[in-house]
C-alpha positions as CSV (number, residue, x, y, z in Angstrom):
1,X,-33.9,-8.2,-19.2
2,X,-32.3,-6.7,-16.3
3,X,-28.9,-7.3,-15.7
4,X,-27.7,-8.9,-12.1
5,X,-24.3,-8.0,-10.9
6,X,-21.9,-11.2,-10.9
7,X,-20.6,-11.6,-7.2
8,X,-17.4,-11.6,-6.5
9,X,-16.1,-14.8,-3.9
10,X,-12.9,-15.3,-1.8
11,X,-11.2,-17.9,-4.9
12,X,-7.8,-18.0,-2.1
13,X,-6.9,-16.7,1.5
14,X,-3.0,-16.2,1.7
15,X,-1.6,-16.1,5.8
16,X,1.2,-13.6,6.1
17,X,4.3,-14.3,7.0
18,X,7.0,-12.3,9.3
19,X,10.4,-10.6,8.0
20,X,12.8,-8.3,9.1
21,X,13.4,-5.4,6.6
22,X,15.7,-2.2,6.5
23,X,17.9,-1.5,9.8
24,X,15.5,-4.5,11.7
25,X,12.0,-3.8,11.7
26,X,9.5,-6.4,11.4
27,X,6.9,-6.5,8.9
28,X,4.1,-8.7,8.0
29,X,3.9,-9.6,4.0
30,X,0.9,-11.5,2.8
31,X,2.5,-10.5,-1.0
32,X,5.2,-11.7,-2.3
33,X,4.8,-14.8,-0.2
34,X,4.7,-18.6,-1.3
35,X,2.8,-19.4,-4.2
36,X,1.6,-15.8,-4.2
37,X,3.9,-13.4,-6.7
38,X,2.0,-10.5,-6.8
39,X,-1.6,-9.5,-7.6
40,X,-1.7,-7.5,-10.9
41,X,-0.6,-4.4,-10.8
42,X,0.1,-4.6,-7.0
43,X,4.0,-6.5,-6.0
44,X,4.3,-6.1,-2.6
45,X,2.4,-5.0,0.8
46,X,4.2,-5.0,4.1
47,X,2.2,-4.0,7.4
48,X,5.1,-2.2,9.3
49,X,3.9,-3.1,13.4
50,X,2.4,-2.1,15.4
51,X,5.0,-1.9,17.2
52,X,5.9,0.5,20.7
53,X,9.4,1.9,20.4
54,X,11.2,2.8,23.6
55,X,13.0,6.4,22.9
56,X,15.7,6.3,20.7
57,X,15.2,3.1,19.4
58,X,12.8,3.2,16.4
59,X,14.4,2.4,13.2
60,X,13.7,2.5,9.7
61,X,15.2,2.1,6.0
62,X,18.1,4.2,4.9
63,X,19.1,5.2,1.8
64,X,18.2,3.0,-0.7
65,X,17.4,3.0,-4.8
66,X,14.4,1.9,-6.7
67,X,13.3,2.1,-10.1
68,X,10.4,0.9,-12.1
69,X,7.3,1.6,-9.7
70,X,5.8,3.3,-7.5
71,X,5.6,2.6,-3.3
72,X,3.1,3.9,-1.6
73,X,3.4,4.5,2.0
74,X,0.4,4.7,4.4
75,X,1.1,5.5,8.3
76,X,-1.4,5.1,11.6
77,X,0.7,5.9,13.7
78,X,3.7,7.6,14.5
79,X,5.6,9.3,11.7
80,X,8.6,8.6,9.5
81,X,10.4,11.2,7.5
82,X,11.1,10.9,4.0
83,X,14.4,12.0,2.1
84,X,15.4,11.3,-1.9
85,X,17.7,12.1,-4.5
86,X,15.2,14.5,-5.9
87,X,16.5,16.9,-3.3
88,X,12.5,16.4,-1.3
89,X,12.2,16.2,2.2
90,X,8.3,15.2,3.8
91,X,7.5,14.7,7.5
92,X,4.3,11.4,7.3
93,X,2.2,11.2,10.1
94,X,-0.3,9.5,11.3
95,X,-3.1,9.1,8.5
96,X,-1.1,10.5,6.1
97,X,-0.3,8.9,2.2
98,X,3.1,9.4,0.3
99,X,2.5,8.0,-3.1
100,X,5.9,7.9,-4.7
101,X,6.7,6.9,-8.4
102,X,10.7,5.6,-8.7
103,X,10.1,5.9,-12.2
104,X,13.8,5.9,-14.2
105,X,15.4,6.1,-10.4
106,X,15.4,7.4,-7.0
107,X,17.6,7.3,-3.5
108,X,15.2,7.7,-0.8
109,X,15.4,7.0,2.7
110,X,12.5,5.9,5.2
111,X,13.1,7.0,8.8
112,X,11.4,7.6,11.8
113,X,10.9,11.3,12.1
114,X,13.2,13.1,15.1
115,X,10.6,14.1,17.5
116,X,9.3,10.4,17.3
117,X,13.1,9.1,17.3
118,X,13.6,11.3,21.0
119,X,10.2,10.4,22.5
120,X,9.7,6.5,21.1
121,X,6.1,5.4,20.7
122,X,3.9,3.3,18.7
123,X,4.2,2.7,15.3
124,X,1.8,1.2,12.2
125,X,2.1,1.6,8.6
126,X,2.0,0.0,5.5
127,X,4.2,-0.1,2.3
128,X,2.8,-1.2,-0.5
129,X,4.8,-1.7,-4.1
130,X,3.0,-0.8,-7.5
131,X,4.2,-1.9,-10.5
132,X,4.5,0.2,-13.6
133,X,3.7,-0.5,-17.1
134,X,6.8,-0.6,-19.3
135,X,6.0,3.0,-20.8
136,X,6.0,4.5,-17.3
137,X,9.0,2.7,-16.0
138,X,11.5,5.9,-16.9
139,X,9.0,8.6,-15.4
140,X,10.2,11.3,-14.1
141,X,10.6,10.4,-10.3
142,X,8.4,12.5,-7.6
143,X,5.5,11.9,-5.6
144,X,2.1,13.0,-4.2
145,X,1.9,13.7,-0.5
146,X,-1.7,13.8,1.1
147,X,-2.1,14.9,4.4
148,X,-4.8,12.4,6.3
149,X,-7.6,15.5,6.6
150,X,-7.3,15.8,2.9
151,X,-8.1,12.0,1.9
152,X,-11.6,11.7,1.6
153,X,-13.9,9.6,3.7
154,X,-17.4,7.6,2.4
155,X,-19.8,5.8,4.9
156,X,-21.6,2.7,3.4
157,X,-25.5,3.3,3.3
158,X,-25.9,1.1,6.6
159,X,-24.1,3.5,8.3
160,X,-21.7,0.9,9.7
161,X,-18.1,1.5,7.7
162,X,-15.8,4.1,6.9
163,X,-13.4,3.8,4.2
164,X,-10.3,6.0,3.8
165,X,-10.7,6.5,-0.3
166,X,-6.6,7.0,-0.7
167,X,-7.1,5.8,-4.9
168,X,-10.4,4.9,-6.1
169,X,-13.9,5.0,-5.4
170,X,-16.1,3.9,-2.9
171,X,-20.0,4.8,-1.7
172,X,-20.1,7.6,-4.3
173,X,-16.9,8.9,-2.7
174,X,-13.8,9.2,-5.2
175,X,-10.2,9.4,-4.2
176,X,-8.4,12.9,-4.3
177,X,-4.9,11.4,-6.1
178,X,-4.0,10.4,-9.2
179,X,-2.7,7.0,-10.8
180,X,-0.5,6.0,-13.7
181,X,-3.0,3.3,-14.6
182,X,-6.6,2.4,-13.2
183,X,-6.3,1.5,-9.3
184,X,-8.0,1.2,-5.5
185,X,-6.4,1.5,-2.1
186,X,-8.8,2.1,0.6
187,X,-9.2,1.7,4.3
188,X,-12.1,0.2,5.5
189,X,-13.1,0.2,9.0
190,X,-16.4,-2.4,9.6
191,X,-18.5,-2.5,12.4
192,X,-20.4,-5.8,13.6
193,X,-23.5,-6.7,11.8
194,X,-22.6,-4.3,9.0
195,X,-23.3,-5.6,5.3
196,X,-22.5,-3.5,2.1
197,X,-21.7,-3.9,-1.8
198,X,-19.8,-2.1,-3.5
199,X,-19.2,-2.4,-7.8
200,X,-16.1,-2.9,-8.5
201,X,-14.9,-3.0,-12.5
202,X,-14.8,-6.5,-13.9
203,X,-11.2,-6.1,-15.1
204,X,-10.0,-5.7,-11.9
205,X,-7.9,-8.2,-9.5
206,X,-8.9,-7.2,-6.1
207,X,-7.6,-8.5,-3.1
208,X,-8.6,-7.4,0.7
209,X,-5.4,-7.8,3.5
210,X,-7.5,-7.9,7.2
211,X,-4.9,-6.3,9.5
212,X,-7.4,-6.2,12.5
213,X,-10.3,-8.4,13.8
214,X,-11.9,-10.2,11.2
215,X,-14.5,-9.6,8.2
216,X,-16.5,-11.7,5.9
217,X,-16.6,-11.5,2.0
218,X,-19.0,-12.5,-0.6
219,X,-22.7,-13.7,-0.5
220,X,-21.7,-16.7,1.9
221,X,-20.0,-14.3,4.3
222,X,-16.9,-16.6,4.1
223,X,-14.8,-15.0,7.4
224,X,-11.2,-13.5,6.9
225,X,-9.0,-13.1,10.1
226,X,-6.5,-10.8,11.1
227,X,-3.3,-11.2,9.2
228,X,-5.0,-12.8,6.1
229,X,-4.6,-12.0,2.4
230,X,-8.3,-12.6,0.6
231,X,-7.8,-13.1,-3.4
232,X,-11.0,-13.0,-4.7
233,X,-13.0,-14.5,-8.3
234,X,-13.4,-12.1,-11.4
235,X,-16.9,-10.8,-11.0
236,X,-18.6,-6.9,-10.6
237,X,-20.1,-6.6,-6.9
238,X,-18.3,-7.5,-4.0
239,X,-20.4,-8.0,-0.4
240,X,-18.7,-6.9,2.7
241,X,-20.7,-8.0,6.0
242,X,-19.4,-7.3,9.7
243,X,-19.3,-10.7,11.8
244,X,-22.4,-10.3,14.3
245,X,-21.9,-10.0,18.0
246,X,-18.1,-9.8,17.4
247,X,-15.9,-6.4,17.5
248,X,-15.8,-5.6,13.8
249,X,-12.4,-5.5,11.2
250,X,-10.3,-3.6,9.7
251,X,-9.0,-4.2,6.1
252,X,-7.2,-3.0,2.8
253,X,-8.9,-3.0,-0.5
254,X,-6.7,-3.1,-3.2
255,X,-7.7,-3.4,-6.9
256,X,-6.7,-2.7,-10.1
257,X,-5.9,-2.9,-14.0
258,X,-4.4,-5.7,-14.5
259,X,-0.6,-4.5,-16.5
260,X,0.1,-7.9,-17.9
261,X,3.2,-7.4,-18.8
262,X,6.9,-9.7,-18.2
263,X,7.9,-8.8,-14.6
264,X,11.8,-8.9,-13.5
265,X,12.2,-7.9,-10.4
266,X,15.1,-8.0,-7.7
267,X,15.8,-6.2,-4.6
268,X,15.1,-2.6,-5.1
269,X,14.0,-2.9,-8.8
270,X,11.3,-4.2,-11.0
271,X,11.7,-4.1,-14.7
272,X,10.8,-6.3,-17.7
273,X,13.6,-7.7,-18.5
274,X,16.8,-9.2,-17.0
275,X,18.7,-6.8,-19.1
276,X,16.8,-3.9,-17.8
277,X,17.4,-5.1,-14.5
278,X,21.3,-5.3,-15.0
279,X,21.2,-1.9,-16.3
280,X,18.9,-0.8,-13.3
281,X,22.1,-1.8,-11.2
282,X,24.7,-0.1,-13.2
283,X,23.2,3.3,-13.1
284,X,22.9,2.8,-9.8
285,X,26.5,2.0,-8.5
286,X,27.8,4.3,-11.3
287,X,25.3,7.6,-9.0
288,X,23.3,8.2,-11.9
289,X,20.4,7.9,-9.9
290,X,21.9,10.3,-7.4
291,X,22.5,10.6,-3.8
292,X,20.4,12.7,-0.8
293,X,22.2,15.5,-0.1
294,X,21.4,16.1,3.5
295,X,21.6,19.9,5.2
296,X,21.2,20.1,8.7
297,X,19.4,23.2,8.5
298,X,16.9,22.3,6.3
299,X,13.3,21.1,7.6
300,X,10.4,19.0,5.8
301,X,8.6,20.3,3.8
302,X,6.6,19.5,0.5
């Protein structure tokens, strides 16, 4: 007997709410949010803008800890320059990927790069938060930095989407970085009128955030707007159709392995336990996680 794919479905749509983070930007967070905790392994995505800076007046986060995860940072447009404890500097641009695991504990800043500081501009990026499981919680901090022309591209058979394949697979296409545990973050740019499937592992959560236009999900090609969080049903195959006559979407994919695991989390850390959370803050106020030692002659690099 052949087997049929079991179709995924939209089981929740989650609006995003607005908050100012670091020195005053604004972000949009559809997770954590009300009712919403996290989606397993994923704790947090902010959508940073878009938002035009006038020179001199785009701001970021400064020095700040984490421990226990991983951020990933994906930028549109502009640029923001990374610092840590680790003694790294990196210069993000536009399309580019910064995956960076905190691990046992990292000082890292987030800040708009200088040429874009001087000259002001747009801006549009996303952080998103990752957890860890509790035997990669005291990694070794670093990161992965991909460049956008090195993050691979897949077109769906129709012709009609692109997806940016930053961890995963999609269309035959797989993802050129590497994960702690199983997981997807992709881009996916759909035109009107476009349908596709794609398989994705029955263990999975998966979740789409539409940060442009709107797009429709699962065999009733329920409709997802701009700003909206889809949660969608356990399942193997998930249909992704373009709304006809309309201008297309834009949205996030992310899925993964569920960790299952206790999660404490507050502020800059996210642990399993309230006593690993205390001790999170110790080390921190005590410099054990270290401090960015800044040289003004040094430039970005990898």
């Amino acid at each position: 007997m052949t087997h049929t794919p079991a179709p995924r479905h939209i089981a929740r749509v989650v609006t995003a709410h607005q908050q100012r983070e670091g020195a005053g930007f604004v972000v949009r967070r559809p997770m954590p949010t009300t009712g919403l905790d996290q989606v397993d392994p994923f704790l947090m995505l902010d959508e940073v803008g878009p938002v035009t800076y006038a020179p001199g007046q785009a701001t970021g986060a400064p020095d700040h800890p984490h421990r226990g995860f991983e951020t990933v940072s994906y930028i549109l447009s502009g640029e923001k320059l990374h610092e840590d404890s680790t003694g790294k500097a990196q210069l993000i641009g536009a399309g580019d990927v910064q995956w960076m695991t905190a691990g046992a504990g990292i000082v890292h800043s987030e800040l708009p790069g200088p040429n874009f500081k001087a000259s002001g501009g747009l801006a549009h990026g996303f952080q998103i938060w990752v957890n860890l499981p509790s035997a990669n919680k005291f990694a070794e901090p670093g990161y992965q930095y991909l460049p956008a022309a090195k993050i691979p591209k897949a077109i769906s058979p129709d012709g009609l989407i692109e997806v940016t394949v930053v961890a995963g697979k999609a269309f035959g296409v797989a993802a050129a970085i590497g994960t702690h545990t199983p997981i997807w973050l992709q881009d996916w740019r759909v035109q009107p009128s476009a349908e596709a499937e794609i398989d994705i592992d029955p263990s999975f959560n998966a979740a789409a955030y539409v940060f442009d236009g709107a797009v429709c999900f699962g065999v009733d090609k329920a409709p997802v707007q701009n700003g909206q969080m889809a949660l969608f049903s356990t399942g193997e195959r998930l249909r992704v159709s373009g709304p006809a006559g309309e201008s297309g979407g834009r949205f996030l994919l992310l899925a993964g392995e569920p960790i299952a695991e206790p999660v404490a989390r507050h502020g800059p850390f996210v642990m399993n336990t309230q006593d690993e959370l205390v001790a999170a803050f110790e080390d921190f106020q005590s410099g054990r996680m270290g401090i960015i030692e800044r040289n003004s002659a040094q430039s970005p690099g990898g």
